[in-house]
PQR file with spaces between the fields and no chain letter, atoms N, CA, C, O and H, PARSE charges and radii, in Angstrom:
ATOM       1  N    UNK     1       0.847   -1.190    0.000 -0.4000 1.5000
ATOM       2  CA   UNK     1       0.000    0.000    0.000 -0.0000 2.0000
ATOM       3  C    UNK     1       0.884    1.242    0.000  0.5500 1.7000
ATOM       4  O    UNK     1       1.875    1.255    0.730 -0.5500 1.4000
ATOM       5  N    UNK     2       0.626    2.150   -0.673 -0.4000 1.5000
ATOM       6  CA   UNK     2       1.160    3.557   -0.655 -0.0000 2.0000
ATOM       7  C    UNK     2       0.491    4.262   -0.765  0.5500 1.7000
ATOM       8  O    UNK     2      -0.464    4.357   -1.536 -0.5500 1.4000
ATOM       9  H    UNK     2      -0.179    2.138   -1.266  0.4000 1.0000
ATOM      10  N    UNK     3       1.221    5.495    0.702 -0.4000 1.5000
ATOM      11  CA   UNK     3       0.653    6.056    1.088 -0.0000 2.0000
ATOM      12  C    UNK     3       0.879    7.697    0.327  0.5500 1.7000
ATOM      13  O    UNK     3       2.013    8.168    0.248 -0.5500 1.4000
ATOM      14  H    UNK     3       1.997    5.418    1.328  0.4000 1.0000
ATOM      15  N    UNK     4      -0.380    8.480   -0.213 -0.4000 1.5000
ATOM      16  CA   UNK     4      -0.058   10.159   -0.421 -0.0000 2.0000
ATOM      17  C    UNK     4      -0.056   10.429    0.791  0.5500 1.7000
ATOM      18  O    UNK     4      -0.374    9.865    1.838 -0.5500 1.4000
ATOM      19  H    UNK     4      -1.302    8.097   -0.149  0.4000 1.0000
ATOM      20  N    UNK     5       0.655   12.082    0.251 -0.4000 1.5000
ATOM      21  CA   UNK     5       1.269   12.924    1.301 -0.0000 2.0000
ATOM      22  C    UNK     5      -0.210   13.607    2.168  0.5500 1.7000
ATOM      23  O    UNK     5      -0.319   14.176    3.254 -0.5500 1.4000
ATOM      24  H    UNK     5       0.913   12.540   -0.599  0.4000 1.0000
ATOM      25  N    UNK     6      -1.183   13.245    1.138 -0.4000 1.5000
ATOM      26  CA   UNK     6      -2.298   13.736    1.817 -0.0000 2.0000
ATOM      27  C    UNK     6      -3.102   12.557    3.249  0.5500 1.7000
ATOM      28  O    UNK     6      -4.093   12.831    3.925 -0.5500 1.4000
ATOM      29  H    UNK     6      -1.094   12.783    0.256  0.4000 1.0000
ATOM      30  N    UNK     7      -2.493   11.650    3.301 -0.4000 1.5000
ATOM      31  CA   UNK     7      -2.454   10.960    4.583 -0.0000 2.0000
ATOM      32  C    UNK     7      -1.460   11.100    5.151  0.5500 1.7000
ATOM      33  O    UNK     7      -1.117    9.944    5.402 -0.5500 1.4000
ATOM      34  H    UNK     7      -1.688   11.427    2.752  0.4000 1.0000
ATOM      35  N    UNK     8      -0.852   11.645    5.478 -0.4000 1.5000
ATOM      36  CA   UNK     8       0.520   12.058    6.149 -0.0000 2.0000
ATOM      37  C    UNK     8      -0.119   13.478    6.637  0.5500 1.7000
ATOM      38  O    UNK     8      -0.581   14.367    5.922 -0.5500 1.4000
ATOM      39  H    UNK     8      -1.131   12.584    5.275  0.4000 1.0000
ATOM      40  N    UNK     9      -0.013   13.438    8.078 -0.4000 1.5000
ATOM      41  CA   UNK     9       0.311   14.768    8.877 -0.0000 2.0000
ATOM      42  C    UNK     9       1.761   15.385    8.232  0.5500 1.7000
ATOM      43  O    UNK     9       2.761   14.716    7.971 -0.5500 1.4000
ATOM      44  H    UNK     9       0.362   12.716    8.660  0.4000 1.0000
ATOM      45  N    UNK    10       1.598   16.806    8.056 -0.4000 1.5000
ATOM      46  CA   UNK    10       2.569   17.966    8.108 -0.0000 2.0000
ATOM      47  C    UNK    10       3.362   17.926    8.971  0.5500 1.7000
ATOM      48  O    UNK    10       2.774   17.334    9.875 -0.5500 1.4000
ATOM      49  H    UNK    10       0.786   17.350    8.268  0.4000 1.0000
ATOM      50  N    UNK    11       4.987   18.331    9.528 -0.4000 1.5000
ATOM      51  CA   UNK    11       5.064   18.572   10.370 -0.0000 2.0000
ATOM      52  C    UNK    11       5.217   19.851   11.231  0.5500 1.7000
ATOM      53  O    UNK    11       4.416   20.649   10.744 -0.5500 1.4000
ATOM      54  H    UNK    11       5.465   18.812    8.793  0.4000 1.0000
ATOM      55  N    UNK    12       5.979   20.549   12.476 -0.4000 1.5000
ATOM      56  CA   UNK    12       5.253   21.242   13.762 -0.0000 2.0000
ATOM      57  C    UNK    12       5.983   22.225   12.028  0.5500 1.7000
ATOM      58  O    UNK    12       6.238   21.843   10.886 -0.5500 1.4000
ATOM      59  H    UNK    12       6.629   19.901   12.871  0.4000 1.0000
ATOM      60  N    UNK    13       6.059   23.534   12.739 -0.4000 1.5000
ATOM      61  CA   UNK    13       6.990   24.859   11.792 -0.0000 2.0000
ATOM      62  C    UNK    13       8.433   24.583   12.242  0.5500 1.7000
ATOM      63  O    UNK    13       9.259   24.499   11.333 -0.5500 1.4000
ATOM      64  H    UNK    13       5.851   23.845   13.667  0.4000 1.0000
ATOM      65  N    UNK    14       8.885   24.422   13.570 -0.4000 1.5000
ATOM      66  CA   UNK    14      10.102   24.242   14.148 -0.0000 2.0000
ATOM      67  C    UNK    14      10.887   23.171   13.483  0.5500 1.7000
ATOM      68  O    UNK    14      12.043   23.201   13.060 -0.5500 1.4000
ATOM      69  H    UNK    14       8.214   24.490   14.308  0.4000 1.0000
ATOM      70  N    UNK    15       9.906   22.108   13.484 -0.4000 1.5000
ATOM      71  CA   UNK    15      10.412   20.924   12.613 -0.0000 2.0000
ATOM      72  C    UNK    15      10.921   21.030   11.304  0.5500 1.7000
ATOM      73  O    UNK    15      11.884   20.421   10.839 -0.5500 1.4000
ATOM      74  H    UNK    15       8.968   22.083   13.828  0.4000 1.0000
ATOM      75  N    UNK    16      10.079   21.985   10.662 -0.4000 1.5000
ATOM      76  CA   UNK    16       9.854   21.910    8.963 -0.0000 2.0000
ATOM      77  C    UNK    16      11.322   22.941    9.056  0.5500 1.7000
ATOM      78  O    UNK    16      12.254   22.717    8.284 -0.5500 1.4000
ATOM      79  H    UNK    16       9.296   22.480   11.040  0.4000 1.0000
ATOM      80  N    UNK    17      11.394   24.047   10.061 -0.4000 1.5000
ATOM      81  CA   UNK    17      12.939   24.811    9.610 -0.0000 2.0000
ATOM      82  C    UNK    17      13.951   23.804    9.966  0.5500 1.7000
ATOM      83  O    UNK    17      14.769   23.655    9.057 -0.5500 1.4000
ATOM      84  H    UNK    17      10.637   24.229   10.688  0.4000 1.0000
ATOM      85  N    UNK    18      14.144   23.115   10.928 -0.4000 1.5000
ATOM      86  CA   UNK    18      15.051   22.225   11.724 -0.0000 2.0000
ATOM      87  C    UNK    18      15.742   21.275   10.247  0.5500 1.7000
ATOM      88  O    UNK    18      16.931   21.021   10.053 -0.5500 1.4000
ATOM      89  H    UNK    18      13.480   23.235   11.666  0.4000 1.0000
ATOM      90  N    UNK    19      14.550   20.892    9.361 -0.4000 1.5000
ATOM      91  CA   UNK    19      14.741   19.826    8.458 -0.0000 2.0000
ATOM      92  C    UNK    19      14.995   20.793    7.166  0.5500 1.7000
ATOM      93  O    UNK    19      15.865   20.177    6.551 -0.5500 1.4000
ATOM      94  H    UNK    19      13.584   21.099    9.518  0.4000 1.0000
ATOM      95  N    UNK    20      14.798   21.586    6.670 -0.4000 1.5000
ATOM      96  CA   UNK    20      14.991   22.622    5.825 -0.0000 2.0000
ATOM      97  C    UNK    20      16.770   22.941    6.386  0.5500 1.7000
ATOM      98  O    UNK    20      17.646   22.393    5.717 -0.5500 1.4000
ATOM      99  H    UNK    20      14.091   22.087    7.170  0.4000 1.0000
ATOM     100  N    UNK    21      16.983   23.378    6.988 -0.4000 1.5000
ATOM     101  CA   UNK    21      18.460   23.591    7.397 -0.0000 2.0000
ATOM     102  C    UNK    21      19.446   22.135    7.535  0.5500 1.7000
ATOM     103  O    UNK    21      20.639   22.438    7.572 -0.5500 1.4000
ATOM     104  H    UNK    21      16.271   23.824    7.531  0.4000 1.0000
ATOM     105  N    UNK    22      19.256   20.993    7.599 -0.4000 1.5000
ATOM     106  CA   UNK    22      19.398   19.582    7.511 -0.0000 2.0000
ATOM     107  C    UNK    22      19.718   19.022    6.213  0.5500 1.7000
ATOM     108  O    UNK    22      20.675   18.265    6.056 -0.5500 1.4000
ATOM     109  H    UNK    22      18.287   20.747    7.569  0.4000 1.0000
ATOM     110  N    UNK    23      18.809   19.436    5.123 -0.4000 1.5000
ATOM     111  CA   UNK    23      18.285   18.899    4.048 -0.0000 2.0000
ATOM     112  C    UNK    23      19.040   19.937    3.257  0.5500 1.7000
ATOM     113  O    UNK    23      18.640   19.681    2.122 -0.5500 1.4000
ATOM     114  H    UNK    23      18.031   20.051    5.250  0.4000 1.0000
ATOM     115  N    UNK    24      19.977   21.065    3.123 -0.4000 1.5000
ATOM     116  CA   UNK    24      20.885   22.270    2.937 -0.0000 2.0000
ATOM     117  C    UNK    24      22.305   21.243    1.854  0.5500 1.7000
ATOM     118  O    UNK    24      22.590   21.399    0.667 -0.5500 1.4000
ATOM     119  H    UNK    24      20.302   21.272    4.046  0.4000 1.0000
ATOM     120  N    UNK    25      22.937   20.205    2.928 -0.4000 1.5000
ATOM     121  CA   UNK    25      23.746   19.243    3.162 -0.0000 2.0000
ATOM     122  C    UNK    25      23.295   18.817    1.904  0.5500 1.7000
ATOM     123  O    UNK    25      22.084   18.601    1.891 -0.5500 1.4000
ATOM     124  H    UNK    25      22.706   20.079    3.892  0.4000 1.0000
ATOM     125  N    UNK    26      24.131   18.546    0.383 -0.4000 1.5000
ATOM     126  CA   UNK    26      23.582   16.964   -0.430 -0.0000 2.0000
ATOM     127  C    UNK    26      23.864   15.962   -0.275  0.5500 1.7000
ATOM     128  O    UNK    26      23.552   15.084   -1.079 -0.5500 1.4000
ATOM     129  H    UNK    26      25.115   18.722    0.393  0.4000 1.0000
ATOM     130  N    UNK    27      24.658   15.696    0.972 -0.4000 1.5000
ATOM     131  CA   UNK    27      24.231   14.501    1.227 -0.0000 2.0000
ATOM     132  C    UNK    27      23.939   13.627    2.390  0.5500 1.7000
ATOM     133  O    UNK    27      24.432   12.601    2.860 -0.5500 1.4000
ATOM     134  H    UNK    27      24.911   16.409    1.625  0.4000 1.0000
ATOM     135  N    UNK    28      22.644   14.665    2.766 -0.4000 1.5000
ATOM     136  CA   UNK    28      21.516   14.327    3.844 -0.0000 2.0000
ATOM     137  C    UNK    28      20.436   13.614    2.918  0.5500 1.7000
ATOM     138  O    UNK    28      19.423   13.038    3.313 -0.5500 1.4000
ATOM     139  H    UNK    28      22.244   15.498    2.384  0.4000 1.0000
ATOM     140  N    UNK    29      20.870   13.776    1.580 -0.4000 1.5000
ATOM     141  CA   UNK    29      19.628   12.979    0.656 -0.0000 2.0000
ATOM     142  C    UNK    29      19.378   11.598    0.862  0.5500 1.7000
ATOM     143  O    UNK    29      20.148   10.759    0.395 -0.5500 1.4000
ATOM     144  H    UNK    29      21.693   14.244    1.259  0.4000 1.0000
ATOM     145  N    UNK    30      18.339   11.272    1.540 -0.4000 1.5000
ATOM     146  CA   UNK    30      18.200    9.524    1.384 -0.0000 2.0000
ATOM     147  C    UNK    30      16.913    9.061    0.796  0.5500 1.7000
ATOM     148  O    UNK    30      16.260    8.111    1.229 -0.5500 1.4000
ATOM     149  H    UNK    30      17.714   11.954    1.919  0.4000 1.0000
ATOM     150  N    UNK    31      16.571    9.873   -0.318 -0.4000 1.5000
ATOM     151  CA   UNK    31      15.079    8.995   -0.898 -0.0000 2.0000
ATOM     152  C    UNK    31      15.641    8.189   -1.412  0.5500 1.7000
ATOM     153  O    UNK    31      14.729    7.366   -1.329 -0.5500 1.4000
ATOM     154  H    UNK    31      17.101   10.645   -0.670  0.4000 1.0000
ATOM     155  N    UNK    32      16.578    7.545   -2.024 -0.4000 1.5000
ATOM     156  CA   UNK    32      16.827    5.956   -2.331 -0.0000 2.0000
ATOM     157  C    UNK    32      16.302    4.950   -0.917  0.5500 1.7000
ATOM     158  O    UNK    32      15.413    4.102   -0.844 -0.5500 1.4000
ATOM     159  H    UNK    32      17.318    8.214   -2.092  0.4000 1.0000
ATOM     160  N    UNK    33      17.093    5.371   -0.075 -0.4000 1.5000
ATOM     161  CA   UNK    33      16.888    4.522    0.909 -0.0000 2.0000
ATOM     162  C    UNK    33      15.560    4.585    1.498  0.5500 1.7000
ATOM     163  O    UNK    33      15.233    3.634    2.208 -0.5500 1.4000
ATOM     164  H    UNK    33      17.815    6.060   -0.134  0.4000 1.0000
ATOM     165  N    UNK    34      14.504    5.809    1.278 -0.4000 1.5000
ATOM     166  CA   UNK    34      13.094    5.632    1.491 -0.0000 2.0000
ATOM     167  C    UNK    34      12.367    5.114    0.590  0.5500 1.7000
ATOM     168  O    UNK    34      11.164    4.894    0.729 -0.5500 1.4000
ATOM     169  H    UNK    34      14.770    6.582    0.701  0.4000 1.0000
ATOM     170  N    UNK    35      13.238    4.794   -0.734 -0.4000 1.5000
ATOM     171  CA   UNK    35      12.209    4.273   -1.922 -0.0000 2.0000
ATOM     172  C    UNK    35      12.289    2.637   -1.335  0.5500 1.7000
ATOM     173  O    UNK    35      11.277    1.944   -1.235 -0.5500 1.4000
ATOM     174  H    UNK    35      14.216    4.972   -0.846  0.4000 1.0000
ATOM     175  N    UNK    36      13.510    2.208   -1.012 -0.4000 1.5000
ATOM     176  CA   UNK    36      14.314    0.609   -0.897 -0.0000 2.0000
ATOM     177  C    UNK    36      12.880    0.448    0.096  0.5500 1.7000
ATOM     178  O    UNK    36      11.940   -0.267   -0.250 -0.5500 1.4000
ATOM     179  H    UNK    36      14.332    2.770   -1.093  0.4000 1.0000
ATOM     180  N    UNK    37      12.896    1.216    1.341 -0.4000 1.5000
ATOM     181  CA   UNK    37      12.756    0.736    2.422 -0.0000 2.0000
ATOM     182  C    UNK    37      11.007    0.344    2.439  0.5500 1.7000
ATOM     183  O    UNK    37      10.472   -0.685    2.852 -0.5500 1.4000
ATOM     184  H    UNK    37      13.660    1.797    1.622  0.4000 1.0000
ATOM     185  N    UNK    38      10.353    1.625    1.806 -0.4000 1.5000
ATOM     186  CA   UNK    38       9.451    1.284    1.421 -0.0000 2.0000
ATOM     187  C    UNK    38       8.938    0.055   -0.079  0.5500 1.7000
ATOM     188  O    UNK    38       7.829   -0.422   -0.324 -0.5500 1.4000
ATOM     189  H    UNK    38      10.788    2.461    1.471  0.4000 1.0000
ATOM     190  N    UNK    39      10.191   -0.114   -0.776 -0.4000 1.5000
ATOM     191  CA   UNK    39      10.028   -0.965   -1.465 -0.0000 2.0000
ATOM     192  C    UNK    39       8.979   -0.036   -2.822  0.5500 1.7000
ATOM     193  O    UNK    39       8.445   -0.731   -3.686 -0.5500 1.4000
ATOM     194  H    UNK    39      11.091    0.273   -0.578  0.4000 1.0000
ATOM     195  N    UNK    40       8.811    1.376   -2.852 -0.4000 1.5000
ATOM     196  CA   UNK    40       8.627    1.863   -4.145 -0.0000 2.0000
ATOM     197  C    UNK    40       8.998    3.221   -4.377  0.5500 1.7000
ATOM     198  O    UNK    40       9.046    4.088   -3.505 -0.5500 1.4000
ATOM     199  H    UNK    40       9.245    1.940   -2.150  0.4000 1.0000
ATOM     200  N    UNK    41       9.287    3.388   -5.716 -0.4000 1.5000
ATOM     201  CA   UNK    41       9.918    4.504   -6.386 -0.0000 2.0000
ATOM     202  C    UNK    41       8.864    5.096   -6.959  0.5500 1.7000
ATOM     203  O    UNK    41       9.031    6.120   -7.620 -0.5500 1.4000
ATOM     204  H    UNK    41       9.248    2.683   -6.424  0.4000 1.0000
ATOM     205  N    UNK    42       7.494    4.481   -6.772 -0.4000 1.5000
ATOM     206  CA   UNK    42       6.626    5.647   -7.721 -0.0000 2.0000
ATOM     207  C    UNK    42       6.037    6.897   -6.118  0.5500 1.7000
ATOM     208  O    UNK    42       5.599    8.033   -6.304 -0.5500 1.4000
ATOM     209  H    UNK    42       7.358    3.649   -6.235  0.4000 1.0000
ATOM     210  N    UNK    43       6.233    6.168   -4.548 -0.4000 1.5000
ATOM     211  CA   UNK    43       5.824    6.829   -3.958 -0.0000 2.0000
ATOM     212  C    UNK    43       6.599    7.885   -3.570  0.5500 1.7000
ATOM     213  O    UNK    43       6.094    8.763   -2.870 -0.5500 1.4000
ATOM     214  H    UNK    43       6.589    5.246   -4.397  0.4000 1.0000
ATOM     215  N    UNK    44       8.135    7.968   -4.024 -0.4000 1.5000
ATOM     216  CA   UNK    44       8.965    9.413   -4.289 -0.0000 2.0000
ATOM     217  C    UNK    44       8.415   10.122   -4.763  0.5500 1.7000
ATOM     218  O    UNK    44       8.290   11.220   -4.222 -0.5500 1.4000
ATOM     219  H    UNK    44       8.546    7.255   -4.592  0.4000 1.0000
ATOM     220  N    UNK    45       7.837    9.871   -5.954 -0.4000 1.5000
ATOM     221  CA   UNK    45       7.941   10.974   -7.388 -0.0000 2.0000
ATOM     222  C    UNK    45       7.025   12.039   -6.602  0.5500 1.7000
ATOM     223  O    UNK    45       6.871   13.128   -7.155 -0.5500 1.4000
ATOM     224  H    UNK    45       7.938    8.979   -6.394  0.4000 1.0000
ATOM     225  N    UNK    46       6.458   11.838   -5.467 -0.4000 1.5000
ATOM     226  CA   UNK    46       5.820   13.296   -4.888 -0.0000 2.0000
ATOM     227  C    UNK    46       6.413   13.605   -4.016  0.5500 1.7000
ATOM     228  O    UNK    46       5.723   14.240   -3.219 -0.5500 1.4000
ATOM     229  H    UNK    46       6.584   10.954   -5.018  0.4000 1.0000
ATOM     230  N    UNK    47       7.835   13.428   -3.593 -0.4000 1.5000
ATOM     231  CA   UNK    47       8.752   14.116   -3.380 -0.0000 2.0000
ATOM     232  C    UNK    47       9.755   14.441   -3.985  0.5500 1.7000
ATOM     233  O    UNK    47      10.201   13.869   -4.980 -0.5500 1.4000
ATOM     234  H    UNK    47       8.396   12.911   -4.240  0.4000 1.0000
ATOM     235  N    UNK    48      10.406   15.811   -3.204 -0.4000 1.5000
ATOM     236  CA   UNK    48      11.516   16.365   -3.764 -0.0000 2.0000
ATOM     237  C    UNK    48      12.954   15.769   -3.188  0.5500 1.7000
ATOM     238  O    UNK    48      13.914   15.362   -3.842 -0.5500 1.4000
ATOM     239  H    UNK    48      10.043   16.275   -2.396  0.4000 1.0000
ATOM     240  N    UNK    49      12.802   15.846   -1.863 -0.4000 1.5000
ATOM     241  CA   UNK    49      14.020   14.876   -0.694 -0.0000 2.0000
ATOM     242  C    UNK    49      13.761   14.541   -0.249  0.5500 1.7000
ATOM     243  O    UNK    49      12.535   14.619   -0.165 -0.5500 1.4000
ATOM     244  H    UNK    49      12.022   16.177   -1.332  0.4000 1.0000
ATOM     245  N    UNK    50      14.412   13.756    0.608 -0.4000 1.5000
ATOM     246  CA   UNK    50      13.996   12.615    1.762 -0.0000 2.0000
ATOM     247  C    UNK    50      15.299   12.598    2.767  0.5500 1.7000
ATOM     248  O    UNK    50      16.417   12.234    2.401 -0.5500 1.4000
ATOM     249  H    UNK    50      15.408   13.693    0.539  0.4000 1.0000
ATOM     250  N    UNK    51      14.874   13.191    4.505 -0.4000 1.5000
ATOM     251  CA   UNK    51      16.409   12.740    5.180 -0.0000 2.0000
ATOM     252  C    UNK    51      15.961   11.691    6.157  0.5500 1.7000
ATOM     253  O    UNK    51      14.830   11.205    6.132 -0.5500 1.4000
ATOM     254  H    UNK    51      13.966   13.487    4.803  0.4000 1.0000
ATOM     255  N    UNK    52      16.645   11.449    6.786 -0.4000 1.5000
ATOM     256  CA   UNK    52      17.268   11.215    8.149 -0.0000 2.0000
ATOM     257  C    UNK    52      17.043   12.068    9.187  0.5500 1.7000
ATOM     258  O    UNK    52      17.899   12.945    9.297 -0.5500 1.4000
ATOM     259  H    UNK    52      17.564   11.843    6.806  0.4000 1.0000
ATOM     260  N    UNK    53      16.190   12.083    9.953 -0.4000 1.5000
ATOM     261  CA   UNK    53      16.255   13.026   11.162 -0.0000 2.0000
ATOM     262  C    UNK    53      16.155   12.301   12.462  0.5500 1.7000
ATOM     263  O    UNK    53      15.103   11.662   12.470 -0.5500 1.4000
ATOM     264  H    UNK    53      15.494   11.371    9.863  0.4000 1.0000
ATOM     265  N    UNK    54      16.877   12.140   13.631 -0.4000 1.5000
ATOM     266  CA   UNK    54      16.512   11.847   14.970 -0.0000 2.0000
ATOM     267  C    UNK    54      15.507   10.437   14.884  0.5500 1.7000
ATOM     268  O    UNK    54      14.471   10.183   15.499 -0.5500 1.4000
ATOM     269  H    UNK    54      17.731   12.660   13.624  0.4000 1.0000
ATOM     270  N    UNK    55      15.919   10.001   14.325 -0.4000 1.5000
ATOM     271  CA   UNK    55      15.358    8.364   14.259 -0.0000 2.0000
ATOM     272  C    UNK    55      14.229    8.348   12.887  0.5500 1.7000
ATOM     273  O    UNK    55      13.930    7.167   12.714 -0.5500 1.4000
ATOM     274  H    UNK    55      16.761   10.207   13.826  0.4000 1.0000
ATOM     275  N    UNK    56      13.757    8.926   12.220 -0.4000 1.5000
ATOM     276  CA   UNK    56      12.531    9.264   11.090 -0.0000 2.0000
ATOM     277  C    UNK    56      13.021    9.785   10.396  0.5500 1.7000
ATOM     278  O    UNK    56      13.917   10.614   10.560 -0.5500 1.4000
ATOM     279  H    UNK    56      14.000    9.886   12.360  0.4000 1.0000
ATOM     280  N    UNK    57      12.144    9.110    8.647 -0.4000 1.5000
ATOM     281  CA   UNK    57      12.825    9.124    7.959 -0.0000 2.0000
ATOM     282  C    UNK    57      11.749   10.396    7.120  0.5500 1.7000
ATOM     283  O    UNK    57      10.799    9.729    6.708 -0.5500 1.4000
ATOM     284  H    UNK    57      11.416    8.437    8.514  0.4000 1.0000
ATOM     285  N    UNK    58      11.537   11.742    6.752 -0.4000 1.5000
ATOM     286  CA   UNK    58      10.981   12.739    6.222 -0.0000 2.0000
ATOM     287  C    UNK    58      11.047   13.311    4.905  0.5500 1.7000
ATOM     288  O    UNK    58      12.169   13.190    4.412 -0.5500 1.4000
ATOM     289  H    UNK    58      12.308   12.283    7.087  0.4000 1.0000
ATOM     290  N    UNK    59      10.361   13.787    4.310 -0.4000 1.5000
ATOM     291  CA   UNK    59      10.467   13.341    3.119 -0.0000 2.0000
ATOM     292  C    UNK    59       9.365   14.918    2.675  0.5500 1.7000
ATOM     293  O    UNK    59       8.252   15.161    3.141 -0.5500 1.4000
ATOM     294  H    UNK    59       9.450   13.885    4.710  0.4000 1.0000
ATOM     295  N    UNK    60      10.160   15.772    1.646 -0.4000 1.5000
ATOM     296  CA   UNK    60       9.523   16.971    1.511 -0.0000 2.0000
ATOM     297  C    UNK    60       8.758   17.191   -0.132  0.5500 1.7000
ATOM     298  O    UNK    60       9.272   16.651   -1.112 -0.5500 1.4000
ATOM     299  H    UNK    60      11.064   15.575    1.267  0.4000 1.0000
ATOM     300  N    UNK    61       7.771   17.855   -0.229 -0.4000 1.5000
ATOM     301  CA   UNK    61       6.989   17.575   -1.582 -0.0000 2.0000
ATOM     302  C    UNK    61       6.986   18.945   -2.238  0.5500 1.7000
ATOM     303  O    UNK    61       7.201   19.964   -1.581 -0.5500 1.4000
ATOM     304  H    UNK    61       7.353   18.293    0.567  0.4000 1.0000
ATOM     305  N    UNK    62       6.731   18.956   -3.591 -0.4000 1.5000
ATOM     306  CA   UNK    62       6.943   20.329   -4.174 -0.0000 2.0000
ATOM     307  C    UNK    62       6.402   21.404   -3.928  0.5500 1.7000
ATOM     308  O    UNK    62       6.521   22.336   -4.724 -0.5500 1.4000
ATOM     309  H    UNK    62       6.556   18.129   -4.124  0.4000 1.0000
ATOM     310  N    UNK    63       5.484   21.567   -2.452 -0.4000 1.5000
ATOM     311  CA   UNK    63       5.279   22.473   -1.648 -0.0000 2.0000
ATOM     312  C    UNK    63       5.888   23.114   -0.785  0.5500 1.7000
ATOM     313  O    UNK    63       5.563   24.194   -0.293 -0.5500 1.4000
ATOM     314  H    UNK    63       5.387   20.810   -1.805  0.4000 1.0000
ATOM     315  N    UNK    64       7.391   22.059   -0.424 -0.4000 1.5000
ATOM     316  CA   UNK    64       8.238   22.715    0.252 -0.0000 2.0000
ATOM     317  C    UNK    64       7.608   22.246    1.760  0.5500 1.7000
ATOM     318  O    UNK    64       7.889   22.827    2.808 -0.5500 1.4000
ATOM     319  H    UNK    64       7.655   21.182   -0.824  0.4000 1.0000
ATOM     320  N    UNK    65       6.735   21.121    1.659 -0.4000 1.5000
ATOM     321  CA   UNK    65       6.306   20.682    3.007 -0.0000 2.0000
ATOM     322  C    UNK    65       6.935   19.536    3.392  0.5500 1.7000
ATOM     323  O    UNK    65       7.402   18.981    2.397 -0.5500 1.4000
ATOM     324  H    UNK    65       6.506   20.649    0.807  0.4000 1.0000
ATOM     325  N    UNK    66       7.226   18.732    4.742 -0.4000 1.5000
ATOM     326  CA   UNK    66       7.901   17.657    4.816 -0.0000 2.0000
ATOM     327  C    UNK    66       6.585   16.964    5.884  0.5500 1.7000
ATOM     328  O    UNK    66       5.732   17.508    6.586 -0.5500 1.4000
ATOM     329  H    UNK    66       6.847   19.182    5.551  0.4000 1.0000
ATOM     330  N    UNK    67       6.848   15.826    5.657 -0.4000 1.5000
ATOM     331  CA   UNK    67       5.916   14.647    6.287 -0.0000 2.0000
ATOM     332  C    UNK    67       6.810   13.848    6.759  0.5500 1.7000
ATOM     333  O    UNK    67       7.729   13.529    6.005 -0.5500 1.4000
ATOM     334  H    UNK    67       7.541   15.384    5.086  0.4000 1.0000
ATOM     335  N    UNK    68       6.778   13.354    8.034 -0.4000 1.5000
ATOM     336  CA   UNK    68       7.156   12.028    8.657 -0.0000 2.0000
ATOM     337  C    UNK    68       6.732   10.909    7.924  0.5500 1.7000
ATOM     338  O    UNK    68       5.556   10.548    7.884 -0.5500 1.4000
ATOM     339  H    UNK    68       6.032   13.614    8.647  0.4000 1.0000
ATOM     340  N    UNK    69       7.733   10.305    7.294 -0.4000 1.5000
ATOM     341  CA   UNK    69       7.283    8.765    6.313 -0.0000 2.0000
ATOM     342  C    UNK    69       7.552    8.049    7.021  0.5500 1.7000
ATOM     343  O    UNK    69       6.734    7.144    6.852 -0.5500 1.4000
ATOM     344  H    UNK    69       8.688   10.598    7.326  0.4000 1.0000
ATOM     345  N    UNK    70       8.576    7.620    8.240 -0.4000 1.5000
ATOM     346  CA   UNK    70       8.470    5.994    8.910 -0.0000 2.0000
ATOM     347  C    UNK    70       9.560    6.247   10.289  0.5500 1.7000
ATOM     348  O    UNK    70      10.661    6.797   10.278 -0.5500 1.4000
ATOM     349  H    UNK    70       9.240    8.355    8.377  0.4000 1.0000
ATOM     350  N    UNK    71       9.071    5.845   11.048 -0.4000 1.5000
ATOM     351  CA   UNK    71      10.153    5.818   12.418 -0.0000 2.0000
ATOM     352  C    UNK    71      10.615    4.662   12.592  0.5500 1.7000
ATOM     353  O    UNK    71      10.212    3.668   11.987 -0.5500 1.4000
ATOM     354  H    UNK    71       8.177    5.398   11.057  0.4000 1.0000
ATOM     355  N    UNK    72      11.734    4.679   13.653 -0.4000 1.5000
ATOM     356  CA   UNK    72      12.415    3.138   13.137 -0.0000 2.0000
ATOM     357  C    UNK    72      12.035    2.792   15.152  0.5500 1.7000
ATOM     358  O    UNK    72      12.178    1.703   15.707 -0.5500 1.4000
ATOM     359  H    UNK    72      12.061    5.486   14.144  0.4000 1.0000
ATOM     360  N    UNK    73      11.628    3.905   15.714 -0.4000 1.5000
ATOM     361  CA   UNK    73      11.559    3.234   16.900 -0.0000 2.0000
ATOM     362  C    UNK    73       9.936    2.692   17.766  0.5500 1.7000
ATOM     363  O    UNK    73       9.979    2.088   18.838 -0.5500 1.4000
ATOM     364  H    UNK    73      11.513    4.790   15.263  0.4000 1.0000
C-alpha cells in the first residue's frame, strides 16, 4: 500500500525549519533509501528529498512541506 502525502500529517513549523536547514547538506539525501525501504519509487515521485532526522525518515513535496514517512523506533 502507498501512502499520499495527503495521509501524512505535516510537520510542527520548528520541525519543517530544523529539516529545511538539515536537508541544505547533499548529502543528507536519502530517498533511495526511502524508496528501498518502502520498497517503491513511484511513492517518491511526490517528493523532492527525503532525510534522516533523529530516528525518522521525512520526506519533503513540491510544496516545500515535509511529512514524517516511517520511524524506526
Amino acid at each position: 500500500m502507498v501512502m499520499k502525502n495527503n495521509q501524512l500529517e505535516r510537520v510542527s513549523d520548528e520541525l519543517q525549519k530544523t529539516l529545511d536547514l538539515e536537508a541544505k547538506n547533499p548529502s543528507a539525501n536519502r530517498k533511495d533509501e526511502v524508496a528501498n525501504l518502502l520498497n517503491s519509487q513511484r511513492f517518491l515521485d511526490d517528493y523532492d528529498a527525503c532525510i534522516w532526522w533523529n530516528g525518522c525518515y521525512y520526506c519533503k513535496d513540491e510544496s516545500n512541506n515535509w511529512y514524517c514517512i516511517k520511524c524506526t523506533f
